[in-house]
C-alpha positions in Angstrom: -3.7 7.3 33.3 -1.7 4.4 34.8 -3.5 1.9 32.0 -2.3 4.4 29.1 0.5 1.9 27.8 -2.5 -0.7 27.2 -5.6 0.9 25.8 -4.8 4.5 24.0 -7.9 4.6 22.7 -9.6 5.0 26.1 -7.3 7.7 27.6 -7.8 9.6 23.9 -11.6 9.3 24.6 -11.2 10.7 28.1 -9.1 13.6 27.1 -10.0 16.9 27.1 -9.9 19.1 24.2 -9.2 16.3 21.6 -13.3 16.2 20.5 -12.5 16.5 16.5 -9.5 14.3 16.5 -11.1 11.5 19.1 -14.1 11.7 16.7 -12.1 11.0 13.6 -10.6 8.1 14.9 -14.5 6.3 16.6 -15.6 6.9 12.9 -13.0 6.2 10.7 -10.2 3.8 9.6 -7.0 6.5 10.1 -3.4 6.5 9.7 -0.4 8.4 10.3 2.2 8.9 7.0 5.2 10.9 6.3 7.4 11.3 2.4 9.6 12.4 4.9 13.2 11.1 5.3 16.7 12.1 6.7 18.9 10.4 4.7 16.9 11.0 1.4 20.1 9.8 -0.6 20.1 6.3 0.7 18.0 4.2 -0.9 19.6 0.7 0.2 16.4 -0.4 2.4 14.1 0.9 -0.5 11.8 -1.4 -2.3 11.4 1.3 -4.8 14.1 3.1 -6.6 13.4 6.5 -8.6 14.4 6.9 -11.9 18.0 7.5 -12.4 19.5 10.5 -13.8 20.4 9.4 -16.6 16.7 7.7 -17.6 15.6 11.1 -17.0 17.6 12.5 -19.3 16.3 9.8 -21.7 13.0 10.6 -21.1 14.1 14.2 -21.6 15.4 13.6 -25.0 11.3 12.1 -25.9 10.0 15.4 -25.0 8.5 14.7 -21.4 9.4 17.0 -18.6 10.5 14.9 -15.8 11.6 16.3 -12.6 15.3 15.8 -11.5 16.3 15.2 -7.9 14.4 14.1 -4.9 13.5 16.5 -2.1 11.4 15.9 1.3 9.2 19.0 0.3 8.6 17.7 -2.9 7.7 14.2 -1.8 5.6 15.3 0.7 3.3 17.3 -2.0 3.1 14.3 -3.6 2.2 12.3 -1.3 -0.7 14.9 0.1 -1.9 15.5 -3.5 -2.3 11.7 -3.9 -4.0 11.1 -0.3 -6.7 13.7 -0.7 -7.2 12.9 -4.8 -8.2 9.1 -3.4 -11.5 11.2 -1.4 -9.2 10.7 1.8 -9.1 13.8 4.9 -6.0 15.0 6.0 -4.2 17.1 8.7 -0.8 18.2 9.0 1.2 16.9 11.9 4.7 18.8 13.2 6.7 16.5 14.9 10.2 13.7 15.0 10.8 10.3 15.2 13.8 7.9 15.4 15.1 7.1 11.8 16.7 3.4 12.0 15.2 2.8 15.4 16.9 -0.2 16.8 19.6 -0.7 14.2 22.8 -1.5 15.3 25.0 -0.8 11.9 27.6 1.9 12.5 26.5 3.3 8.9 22.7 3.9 10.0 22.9 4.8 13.5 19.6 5.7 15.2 18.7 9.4 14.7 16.1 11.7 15.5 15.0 13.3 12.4 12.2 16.4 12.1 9.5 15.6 9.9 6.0 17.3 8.4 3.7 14.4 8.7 -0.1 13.7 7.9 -3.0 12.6 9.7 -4.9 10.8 7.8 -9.2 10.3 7.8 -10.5 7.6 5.4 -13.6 9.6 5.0 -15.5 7.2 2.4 -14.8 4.2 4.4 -12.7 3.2 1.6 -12.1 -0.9 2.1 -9.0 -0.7 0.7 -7.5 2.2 2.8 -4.9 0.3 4.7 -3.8 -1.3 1.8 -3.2 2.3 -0.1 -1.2 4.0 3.1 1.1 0.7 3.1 2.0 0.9 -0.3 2.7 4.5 0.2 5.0 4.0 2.8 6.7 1.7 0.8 6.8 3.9 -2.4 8.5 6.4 -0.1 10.1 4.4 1.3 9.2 4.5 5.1 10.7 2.5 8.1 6.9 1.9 8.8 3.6 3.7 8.5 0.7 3.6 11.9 -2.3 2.7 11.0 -5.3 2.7 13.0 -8.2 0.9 12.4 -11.8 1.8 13.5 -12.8 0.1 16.4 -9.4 -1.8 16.2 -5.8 -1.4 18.0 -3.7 0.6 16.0 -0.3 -0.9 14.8 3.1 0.2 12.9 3.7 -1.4 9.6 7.0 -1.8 8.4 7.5 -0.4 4.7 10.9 -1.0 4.1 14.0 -3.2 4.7 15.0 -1.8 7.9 15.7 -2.9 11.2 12.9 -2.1 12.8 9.7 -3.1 13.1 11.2 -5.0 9.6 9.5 -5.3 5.8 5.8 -6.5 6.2 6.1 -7.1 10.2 4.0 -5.3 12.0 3.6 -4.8 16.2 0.6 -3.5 18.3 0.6 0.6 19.0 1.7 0.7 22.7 1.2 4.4 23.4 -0.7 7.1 22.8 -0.5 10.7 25.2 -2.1 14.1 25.3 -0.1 16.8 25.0 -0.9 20.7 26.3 -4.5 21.7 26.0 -5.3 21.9 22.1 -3.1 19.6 20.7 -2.9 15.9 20.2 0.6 14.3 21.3 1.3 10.4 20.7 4.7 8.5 21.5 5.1 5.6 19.5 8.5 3.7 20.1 10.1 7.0 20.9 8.2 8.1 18.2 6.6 11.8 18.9 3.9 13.1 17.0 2.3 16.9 17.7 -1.3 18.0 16.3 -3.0 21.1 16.2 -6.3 20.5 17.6 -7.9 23.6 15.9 -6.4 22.6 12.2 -9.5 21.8 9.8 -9.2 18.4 7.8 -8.2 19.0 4.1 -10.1 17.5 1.3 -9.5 17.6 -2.1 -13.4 19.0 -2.9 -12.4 21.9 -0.4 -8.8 22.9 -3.3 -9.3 25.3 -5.9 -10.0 24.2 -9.3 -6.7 24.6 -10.5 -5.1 22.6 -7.6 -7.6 19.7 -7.9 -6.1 19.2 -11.3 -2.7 19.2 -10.2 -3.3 16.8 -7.6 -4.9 14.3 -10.0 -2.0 14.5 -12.1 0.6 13.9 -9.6 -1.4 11.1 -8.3 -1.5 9.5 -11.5 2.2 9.3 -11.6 2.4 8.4 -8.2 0.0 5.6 -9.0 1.4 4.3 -11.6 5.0 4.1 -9.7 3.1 2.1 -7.5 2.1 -0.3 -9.6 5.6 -0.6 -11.1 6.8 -0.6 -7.6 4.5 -3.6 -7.0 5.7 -6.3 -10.0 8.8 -6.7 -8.5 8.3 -9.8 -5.9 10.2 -11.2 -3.5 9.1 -14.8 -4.2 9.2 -16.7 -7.2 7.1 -18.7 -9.1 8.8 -21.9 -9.0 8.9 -21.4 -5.0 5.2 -22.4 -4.8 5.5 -25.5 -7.2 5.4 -28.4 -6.1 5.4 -31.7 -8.8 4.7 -29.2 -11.3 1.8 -28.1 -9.3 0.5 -24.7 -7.3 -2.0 -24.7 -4.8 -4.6 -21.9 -5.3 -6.2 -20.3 -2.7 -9.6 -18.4 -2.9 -12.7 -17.4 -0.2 -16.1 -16.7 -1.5 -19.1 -16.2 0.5 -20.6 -19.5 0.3 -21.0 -22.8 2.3 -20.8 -26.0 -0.5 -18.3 -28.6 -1.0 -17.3 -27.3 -4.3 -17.7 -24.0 -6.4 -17.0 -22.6 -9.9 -14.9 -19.5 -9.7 -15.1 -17.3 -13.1 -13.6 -14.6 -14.3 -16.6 -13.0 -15.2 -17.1 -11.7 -11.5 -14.5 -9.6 -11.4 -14.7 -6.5 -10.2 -18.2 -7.2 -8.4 -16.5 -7.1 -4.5 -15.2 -3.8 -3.4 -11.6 -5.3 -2.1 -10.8 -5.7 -6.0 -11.4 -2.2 -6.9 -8.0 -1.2 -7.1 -7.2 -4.0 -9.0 -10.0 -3.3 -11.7 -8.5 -0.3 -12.2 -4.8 -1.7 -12.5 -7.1 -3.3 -15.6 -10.3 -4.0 -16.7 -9.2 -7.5 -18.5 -11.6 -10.1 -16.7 -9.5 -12.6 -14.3 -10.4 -14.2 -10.9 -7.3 -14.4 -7.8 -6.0 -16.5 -6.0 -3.6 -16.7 -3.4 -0.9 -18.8 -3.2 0.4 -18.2 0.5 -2.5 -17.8 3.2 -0.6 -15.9 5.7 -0.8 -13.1 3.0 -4.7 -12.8 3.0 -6.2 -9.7 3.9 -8.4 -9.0 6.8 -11.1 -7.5 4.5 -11.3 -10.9 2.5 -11.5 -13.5 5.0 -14.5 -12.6 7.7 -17.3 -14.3 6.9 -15.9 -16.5 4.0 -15.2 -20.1 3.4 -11.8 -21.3 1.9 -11.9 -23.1 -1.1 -8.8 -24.8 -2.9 -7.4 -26.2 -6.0 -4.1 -27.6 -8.1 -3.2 -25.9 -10.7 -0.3 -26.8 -13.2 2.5 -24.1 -12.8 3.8 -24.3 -16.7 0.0 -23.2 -17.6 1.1 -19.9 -15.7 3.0 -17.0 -16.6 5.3 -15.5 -14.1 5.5 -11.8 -14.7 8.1 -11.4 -12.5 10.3 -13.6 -14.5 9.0 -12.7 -17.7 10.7 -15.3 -19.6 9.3 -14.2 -23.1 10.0 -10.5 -22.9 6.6 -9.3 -23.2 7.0 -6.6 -20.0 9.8 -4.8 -21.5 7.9 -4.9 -25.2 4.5 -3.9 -23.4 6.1 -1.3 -21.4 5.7 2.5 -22.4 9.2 3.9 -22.9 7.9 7.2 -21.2 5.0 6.2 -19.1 5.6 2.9 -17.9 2.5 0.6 -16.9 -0.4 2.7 -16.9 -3.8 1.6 -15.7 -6.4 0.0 -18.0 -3.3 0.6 -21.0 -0.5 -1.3 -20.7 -1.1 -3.4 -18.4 -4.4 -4.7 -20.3 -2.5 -5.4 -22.9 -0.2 -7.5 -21.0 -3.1 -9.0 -19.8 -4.6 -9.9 -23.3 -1.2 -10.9 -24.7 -0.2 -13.6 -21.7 -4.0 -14.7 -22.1 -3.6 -16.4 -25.8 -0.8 -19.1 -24.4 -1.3 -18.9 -21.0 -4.2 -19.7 -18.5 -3.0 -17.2 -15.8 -0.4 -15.4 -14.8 1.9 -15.2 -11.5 2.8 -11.8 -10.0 3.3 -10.1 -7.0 2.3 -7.0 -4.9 4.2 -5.2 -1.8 2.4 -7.6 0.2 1.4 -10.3 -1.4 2.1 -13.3 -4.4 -1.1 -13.6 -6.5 -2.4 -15.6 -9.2 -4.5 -14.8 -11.7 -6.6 -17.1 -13.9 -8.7 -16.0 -17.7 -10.7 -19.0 -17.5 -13.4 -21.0 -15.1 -11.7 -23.2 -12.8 -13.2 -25.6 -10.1 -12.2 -25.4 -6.3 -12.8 -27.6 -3.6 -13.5 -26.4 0.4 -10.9 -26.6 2.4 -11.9 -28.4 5.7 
């Protein structure tokens, strides 16, 4: 007990009555998630703003049903139905935490705020797990999310513009406790969490027919405000040039002093899946600031480098020729393997890549063969 503040994962191994959820966690990546929010209204820390009500109304007027008004209970559907339609496990968690922990603005005083949370299982070892509940917590815009890795120290990721932990900033879970025979209590940075211990994990196979189809369908939307959510950078373009140049960044798993890297690979390592489906059009990526690389990409890899000239790219973000608000769907927006393919194809007959960015990352894509040299 006296060692609980430095290794949770032992005193949750040692703890009696907490076999299903101490087995979840030895065999699976999990996290813990919440739609949830007490000031629903404020969206000043968000990185993702819902429609307004007047684009609803526009949207109206084209004969598509969109709902109006946000709601805890209604964001927290969605964000179930999405969760289980990706093949993920989940269990419901009663609990509260500290809504602007640490902040010091008169206007967003620390609070302690109710919430219906989830327990989540990545039950098909899905590589790009932690990934997905990050840019969930961001799309609902979250103070942080808690993710814990299997075999790994969990840690809180910071999912909006808050005080605390802050955007993209992350810092080492320092406690987990046991609560009354049965259920599963954790305090993280005044941060209590409550788990039935004899609550089955939901799956999507285990819905009825009619609620597996809802749940794909809200987790298309919810996908595709995602990747909307996800073109809008913090970092431009121009901020990586240097003499009209950009330094790419790429790992493959090889050991030579140079290598080819083609488009015509893609979609062959599992960390790219979601970005096959985002669109099939072939392209190889590159980074363009290291201390963004994620930890599924780097073990096991050697770093390879080139120059690139930045007028051969074209920044999406900026979109100096229009061609995101022409490509875009007035009603559905950038769907997957649809419009954004077809951005793809169009920036492709002027341009040899194209710049854009993700909630956690600036990438660079290329449409053509390009030689990189290791990186010593």
């Amino acid at each position: 007990m006296n060692n609980i503040n430095k290794n949770w994962k032992e005193f949750i191994i040692n703890e009696a009555g907490l076999n299903k959820i101490r087995q979840d966690m030895l065999d699976h990546d999990t996290a813990f998630i919440t739609a949830f929010r007490g000031d629903i209204d404020d969206k000043s820390m968000c990185l993702y703003i819902p429609p307004s009500e007047e684009e609803l109304s526009e949207r109206d007027k084209m004969g598509k049903n969109y709902r109006r008004g946000e709601s805890n209970k209604r964001n927290n559907k969605e964000l179930s139905a999405f969760l289980l339609s990706q093949g993920y496990g989940i269990k419901n968690v009663q609990g509260s935490y500290i809504e602007n922990f640490k902040s010091i603005d008169p206007k967003k005083i620390p609070r302690e705020v109710k919430e219906a949370s989830f327990f989540v299982v990545n039950l098909n070892d899905d590589p790009e797990f932690s990934q997905e509940i990050i840019d969930l917590g961001k799309r609902y815009c979250q103070d942080s999310v808690i993710i814990a890795p299997k075999g790994e120290e969990g840690y809180i990721y910071g999912t909006n513009r808050g005080k605390y932990p802050g955007l993209d900033q992350q810092e080492t879970v320092g406690k987990f406790a046991g609560g009354e025979t049965g259920e599963f209590m954790s305090r993280i940075k005044s941060r209590p969490f409550v788990m039935k211990e004899d609550e089955e994990i939901e799956t999507y196979e285990g819905l009825p027919g009619k609620q597996r189809q809802a749940a794909k369908l809200i987790a298309k939307r919810v996908d595709k405000e995602i990747n909307e959510m996800n073109m809008l950078g913090e970092a431009d373009l121009q901020d990586y040039s240097k003499g009209g140049n950009i330094t790419l960044y790429h790992y493959a798993p090889v050991d030579a002093d140079e290598i080819e890297v083609d488009p015509s690979r893609f979609g062959k390592q599992s960390y790219s899946r979601r970005e096959k489906e985002k669109s099939s059009y072939p392209r190889s990526f590159f980074y363009v600031n290291l201390d963004q690389a994620e930890n599924q990409v780097t073990p096991g890899k050697t770093l390879f480098s080139l120059e690139f000239p930045t007028n051969m790219l074209y920044s999406i973000k900026d979109d100096p020729d229009g061609l995101v608000d022409t490509i875009r769907h007035p009603t559905y927006g950038f769907r997957n393997d649809v419009e954004w393919t077809e951005l793809f194809e169009t920036i492709s007959k002027d341009y040899s890549g194209a710049y854009y960015s993700t909630t956690s990352m600036d990438i660079v894509v290329l449409f053509e063969p390009v030689k990189a040299n290791k990186v010593e």
